[in-house]
C-alpha positions as CSV (number, residue, x, y, z in Angstrom):
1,X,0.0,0.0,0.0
2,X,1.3,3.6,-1.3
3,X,0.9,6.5,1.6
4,X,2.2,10.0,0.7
5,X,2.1,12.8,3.6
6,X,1.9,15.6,2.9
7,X,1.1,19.1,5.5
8,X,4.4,18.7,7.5
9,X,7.5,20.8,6.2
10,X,9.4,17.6,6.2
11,X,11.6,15.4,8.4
12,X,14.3,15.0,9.8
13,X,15.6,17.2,12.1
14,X,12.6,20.1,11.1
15,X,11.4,22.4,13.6
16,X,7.6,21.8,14.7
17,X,5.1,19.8,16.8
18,X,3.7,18.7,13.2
19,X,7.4,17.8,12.1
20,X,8.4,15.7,15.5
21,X,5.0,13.8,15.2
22,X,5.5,13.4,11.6
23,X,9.5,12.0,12.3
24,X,8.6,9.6,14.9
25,X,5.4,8.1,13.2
26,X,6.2,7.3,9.4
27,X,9.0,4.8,10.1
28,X,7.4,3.2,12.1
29,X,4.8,2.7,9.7
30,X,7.5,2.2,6.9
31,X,8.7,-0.8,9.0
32,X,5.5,-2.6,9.4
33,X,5.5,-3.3,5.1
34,X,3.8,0.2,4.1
35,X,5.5,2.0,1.1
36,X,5.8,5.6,2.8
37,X,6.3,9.1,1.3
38,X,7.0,12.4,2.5
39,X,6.8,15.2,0.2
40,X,8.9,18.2,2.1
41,X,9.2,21.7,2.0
42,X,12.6,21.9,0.0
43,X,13.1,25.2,1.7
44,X,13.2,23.8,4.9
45,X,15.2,20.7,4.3
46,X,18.5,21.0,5.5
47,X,20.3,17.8,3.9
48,X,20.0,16.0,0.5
49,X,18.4,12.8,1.8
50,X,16.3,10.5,-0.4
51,X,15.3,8.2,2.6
52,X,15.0,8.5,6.2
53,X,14.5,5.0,8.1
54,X,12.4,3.3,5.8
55,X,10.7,6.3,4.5
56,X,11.3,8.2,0.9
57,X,11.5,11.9,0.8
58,X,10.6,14.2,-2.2
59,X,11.7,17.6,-2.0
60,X,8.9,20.3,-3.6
61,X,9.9,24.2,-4.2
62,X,8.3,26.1,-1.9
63,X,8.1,30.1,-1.4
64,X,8.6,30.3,1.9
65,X,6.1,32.8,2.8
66,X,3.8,32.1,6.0
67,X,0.3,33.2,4.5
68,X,1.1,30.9,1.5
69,X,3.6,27.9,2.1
70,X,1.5,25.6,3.4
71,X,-1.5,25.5,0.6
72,X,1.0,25.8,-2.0
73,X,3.0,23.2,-1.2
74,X,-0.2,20.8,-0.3
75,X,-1.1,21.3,-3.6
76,X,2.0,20.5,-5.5
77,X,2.1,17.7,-3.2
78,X,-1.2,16.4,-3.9
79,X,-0.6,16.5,-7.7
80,X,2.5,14.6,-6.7
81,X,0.9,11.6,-5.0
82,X,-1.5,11.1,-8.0
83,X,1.7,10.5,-10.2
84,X,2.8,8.0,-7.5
85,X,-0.6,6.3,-8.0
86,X,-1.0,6.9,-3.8
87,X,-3.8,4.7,-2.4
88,X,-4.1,7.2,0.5
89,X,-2.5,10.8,1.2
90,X,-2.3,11.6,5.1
91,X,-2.7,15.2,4.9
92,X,-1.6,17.0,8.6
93,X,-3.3,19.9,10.2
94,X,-6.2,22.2,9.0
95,X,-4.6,24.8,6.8
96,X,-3.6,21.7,3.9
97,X,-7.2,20.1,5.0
98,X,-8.6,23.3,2.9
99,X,-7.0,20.8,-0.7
100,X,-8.6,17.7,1.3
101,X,-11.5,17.7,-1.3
102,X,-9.0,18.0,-4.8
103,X,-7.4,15.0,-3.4
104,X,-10.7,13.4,-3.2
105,X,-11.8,14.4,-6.4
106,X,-8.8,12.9,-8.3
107,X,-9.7,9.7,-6.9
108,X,-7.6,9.0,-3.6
109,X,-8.7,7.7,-0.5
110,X,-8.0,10.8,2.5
111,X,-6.5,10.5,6.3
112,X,-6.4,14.0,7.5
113,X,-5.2,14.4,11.0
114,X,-6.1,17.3,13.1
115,X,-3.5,18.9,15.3
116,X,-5.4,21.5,16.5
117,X,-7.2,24.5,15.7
118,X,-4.5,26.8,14.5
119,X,-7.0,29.9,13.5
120,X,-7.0,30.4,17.4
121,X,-3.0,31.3,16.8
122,X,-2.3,34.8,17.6
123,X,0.3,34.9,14.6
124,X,-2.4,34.9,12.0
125,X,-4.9,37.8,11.0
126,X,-8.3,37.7,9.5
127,X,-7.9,36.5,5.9
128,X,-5.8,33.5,7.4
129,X,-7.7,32.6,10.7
130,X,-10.8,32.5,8.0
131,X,-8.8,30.0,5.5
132,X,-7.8,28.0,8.7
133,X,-11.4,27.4,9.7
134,X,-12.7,26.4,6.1
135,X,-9.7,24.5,6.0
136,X,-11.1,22.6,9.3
137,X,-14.4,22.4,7.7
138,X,-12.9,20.7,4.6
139,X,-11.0,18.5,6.1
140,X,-13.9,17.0,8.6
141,X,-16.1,17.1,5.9
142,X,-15.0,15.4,3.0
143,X,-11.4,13.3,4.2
144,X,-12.7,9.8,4.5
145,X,-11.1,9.5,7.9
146,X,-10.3,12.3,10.5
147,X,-7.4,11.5,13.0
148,X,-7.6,14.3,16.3
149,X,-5.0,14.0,18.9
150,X,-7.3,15.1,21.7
151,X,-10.4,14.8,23.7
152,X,-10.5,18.2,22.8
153,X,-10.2,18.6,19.3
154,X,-12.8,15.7,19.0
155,X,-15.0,17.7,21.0
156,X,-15.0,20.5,18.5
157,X,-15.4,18.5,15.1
158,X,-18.5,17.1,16.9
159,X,-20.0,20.4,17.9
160,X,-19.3,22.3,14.9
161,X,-19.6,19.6,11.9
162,X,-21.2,17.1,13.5
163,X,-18.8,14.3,12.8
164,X,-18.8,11.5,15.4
165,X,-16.3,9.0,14.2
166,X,-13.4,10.7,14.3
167,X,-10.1,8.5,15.6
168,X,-8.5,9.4,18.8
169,X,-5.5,8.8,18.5
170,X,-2.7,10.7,20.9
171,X,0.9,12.1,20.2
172,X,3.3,10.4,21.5
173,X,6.7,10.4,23.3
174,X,9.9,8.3,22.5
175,X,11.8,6.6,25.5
176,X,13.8,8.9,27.4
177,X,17.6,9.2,26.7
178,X,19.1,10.0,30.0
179,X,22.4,11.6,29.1
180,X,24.8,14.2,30.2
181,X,27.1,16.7,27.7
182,X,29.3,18.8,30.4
183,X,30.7,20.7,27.3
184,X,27.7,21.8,25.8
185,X,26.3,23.3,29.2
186,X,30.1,24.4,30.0
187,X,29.3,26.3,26.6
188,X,26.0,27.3,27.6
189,X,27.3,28.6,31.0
190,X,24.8,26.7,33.3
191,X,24.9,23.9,35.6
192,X,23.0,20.5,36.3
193,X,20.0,20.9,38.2
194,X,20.3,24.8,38.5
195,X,18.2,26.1,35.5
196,X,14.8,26.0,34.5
197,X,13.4,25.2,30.7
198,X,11.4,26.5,28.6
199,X,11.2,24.3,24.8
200,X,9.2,25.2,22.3
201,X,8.7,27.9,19.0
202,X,9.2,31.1,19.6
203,X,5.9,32.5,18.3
204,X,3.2,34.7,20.4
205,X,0.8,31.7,21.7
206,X,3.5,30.4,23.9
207,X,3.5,32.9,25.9
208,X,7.6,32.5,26.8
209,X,7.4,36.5,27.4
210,X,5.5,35.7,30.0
211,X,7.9,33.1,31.4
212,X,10.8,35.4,31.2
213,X,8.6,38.4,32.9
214,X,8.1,36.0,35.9
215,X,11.4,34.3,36.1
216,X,12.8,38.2,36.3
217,X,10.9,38.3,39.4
218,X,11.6,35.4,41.7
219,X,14.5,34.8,43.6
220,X,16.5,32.6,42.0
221,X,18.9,31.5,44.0
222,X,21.4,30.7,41.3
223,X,19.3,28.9,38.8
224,X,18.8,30.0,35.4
225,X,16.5,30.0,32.8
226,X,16.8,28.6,30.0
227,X,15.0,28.6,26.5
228,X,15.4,25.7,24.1
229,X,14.0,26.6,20.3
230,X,13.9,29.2,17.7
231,X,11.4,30.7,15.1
232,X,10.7,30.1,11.5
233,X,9.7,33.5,10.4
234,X,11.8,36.2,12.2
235,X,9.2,39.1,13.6
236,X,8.5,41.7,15.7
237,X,7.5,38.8,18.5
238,X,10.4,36.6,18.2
239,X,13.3,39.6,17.5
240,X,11.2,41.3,21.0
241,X,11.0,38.4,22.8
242,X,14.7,37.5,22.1
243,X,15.8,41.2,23.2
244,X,14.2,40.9,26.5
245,X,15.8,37.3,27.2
246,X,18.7,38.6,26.7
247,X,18.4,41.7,29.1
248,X,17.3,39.4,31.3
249,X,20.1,36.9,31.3
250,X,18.5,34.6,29.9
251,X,20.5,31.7,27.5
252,X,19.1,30.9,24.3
253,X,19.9,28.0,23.0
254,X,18.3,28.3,19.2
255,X,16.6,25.1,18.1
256,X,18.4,21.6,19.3
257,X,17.6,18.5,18.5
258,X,19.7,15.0,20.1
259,X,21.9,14.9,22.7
260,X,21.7,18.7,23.3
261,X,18.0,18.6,24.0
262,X,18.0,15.0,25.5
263,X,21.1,16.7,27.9
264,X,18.7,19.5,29.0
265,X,15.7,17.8,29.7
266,X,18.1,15.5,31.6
267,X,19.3,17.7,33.9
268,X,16.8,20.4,34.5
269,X,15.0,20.7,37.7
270,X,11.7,21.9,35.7
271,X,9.8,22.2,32.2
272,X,7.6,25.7,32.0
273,X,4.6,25.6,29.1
274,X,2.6,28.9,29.3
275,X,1.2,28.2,26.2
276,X,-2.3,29.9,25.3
277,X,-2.9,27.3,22.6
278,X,-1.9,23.8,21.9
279,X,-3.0,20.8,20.2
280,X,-1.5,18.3,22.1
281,X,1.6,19.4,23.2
282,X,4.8,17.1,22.6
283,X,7.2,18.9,24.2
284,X,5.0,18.7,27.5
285,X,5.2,14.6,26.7
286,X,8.5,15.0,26.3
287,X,9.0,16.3,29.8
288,X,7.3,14.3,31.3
289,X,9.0,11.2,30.1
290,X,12.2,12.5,31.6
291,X,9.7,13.1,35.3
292,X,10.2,16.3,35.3
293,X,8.4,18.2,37.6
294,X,6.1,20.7,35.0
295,X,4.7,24.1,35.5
296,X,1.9,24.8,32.2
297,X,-0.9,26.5,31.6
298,X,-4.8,25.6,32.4
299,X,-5.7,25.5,28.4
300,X,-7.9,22.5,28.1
301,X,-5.1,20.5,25.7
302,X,-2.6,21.0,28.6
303,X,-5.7,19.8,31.4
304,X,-6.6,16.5,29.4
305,X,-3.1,15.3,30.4
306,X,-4.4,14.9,33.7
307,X,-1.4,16.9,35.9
308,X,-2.0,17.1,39.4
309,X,-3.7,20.1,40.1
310,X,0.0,21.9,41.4
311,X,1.2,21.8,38.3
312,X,-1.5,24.6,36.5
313,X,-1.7,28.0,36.7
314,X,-4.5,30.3,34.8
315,X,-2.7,31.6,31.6
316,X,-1.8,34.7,31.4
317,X,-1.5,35.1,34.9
318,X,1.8,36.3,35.2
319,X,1.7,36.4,39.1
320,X,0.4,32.8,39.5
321,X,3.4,31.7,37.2
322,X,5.9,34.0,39.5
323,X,4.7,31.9,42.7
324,X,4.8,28.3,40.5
325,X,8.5,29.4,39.9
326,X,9.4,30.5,43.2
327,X,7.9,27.4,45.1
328,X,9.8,24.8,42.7
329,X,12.8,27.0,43.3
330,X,12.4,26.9,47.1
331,X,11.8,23.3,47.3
332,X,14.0,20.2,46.4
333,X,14.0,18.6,43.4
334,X,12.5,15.5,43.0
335,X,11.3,13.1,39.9
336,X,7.1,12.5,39.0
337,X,6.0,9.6,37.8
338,X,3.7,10.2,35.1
339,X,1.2,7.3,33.2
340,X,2.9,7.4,29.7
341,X,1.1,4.5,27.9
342,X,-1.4,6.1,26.0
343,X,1.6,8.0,24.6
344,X,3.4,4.7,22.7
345,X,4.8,5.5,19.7
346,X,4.3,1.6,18.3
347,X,0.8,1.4,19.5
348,X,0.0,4.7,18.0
349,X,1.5,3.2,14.8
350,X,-0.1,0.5,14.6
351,X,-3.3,2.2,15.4
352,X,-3.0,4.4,12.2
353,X,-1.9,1.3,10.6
354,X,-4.9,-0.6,11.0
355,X,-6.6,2.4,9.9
356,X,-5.0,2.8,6.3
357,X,-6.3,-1.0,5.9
358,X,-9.5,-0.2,6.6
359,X,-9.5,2.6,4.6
360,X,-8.7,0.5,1.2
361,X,-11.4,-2.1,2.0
């Protein structure tokens, strides 16, 4: 069976919840006997690579413009998978979901898997939170099976389109690597155990400007903060948010992806998420499969994890954040076991496995 994916920039090594999900999933599926595509972004792809584990990768010319990327490279990538002869095209996230019915109409069977409702992003003005929304419609409507990665997104599709078969089928989290890189945090200029992290894009939903107002303000008795990621479209957020980290004291890391990353989540004696919007957030997985204790907002994608109660504060409360900070600063550190096994990579494979055979029947 022929799958092509296509709404991701690409993998490997590509910045984004999308792009992570996207990495960890497809060969995993590519080593259970499906014959796996990617179609990437060419702009974002970093290397010349054909194949990644099991999966091929076709590079498409992309302007790399925010308002337009995405929809124009779903379509090239759409015309694509019909010259492949695809059996199904698993398109990702609600902006490519608006081409969900072209893919349709030149005969291919549709898997479109929603990661959240993007139009809620504060990056993205009227004209595109309006094509984000008809791209959610057209994706519910008319793909012949809708994956969400949440309670919460299912609740949504049901109230607004009325579609009750949707799949729930979670992101999920790779074993942790437990590792330490003394050079790289000699580098960095921190030590284990005495920093805080912050990991994720730097766009306005996260709210890190928030995290770096509050961390100004406790006493931190030593520790540092430290925020792991970068942004794909330099703007007046990410160039303001960057100036006040830095007058702040606070170390940037830029995006990092292996041992850097698995180092810091290693070592840290919390994970901070003051997110406004998510889907289903890896990186909060992530941080939790290293049992780090986690400090993240009360959005209802953050809630359906199920944290103790300790762990929340009301977004956008600056103040509430300031006293979460202070109080894990003030006490020892110490390790949370968290429930991961709804968060298998390999049973959320084969889940989505299953489903592409039951799509063909």
């Amino acid at each position: 069976m022929k799958i092509v994916v296509t709404g991701t920039r690409g993998i490997p090594n590509i910045m984004g919840g999308v792009e992570t999900h996207c990495e960890e999933l497809f060969p995993r599926i590519a080593q259970s006997g499906f014959d796996v595509t990617v179609i990437r972004r060419k702009s974002y792809a970093q290397d010349t690579l054909t194949e990644y584990k099991g999966v091929k990768l076709i590079d498409i010319e992309t302007p790399k413009k925010k308002s337009f990327e995405a929809i124009i490279h779903t379509f090239r990538a759409i015309l694509k998978a019909k010259s492949l002869k695809a059996d199904i095209v698993h398109i990702h996230a609600i902006g490519p979901a608006l081409l969900v019915p072209m893919a349709r109409l030149l005969g291919m069977k549709v898997i479109f898997t929603h990661h959240g409702p993007d139009y809620d992003r504060d990056k993205w003005g009227f004209a595109a939170k309006t094509m984000l929304k008809l791209g959610e419609r057209m994706g519910t409507m008319f793909a012949n099976e809708v994956i969400v990665i949440s309670e919460v997104i299912n609740d949504i599709l049901v109230r607004k389109y009325g579609r009750r078969d949707c799949h729930l089928i979670y992101n999920g989290v790779p074993q942790p690597e437990i590792c330490e890189y003394p050079e790289y945090f000699k580098e960095l200029g921190i030590e284990k155990g005495k920093y805080v992290l912050g990991m994720c894009r730097f766009v306005p939903e996260k709210n890190l400007h928030h995290l770096v107002e509050a961390f100004s303000k406790i006493d931190a008795k030593g520790c540092k903060l430290v925020l792991a990621g970068d942004t794909d479209f330099e703007d007046d957020y990410s160039l303001s948010l960057k100036k006040m980290a830095k007058e702040h004291g606070v170390i940037l890391t830029g995006f990092i992806r292996g041992r850097k990353l698995h180092s810091l989540l290693s070592n840290t004696r919390c994970f901070v998420l003051p997110s406004s919007h998510e889907g289903l957030p890896i990186a909060l997985l992530e941080a939790m499969s290293y049992k780090l204790p986690v400090i993240v907002s009360n959005i209802p994608a953050n809630m359906e994890v199920g944290l103790d109660y300790s762990a929340y504060f009301h977004v956008g409360n600056v103040k509430q954040l300031t006293e979460k900070l202070q109080a894990n600063i003030d006490h020892p550190y110490q390790q949370i076991e968290y429930d991961m096994a709804k968060y298998d990579w390999d049973i959320i494979a084969n889940e989505i496995a299953k489903l592409y055979q039951s799509t063909i029947k």
